[in-house]
C-alpha positions, 0 to 999 in steps of 0.5 A: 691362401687355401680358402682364397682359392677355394672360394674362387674355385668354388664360385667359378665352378657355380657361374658355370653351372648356372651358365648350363641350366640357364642354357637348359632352360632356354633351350626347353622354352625354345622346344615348346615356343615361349621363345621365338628368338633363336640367337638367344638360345644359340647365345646360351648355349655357346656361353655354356659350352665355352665355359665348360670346355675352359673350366676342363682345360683350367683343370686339366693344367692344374692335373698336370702342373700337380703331377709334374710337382709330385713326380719332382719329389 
């Protein structure tokens, strides 16, 4: 069960990282106009943002739930 979810965790965490660099690089070829279309580039960076703001909220539950069960001992 361990490994189950470590592999879930871990590619999670990846497809998030992915969502920020490619919201990087949108960005970056927006500043230097190899791309004209600004909703993309507003696109990428609102999926990254989403996706780091609830990763954040995921782990900040999963602190919480650990601290309750530790303090339950």
């Amino acid at each position: 069960m361990a490994d189950e979810w470590y592999g879930t965790f871990k590619s999670v965490l990846g497809e998030v990282n992915r969502l920020q660099f490619n919201a990087e690089d949108q960005a970056r070829a927006f500043a230097v106009g190899d791309v004209e279309d600004v909703h993309d580039v507003a696109l990428a960076i609102n999926k990254a943002k989403f996706a780091l703001d609830f990763t954040t909220r995921v782990r900040d539950k999963l602190l919480d739930a650990y601290r309750e069960l530790s303090q339950m001992r």
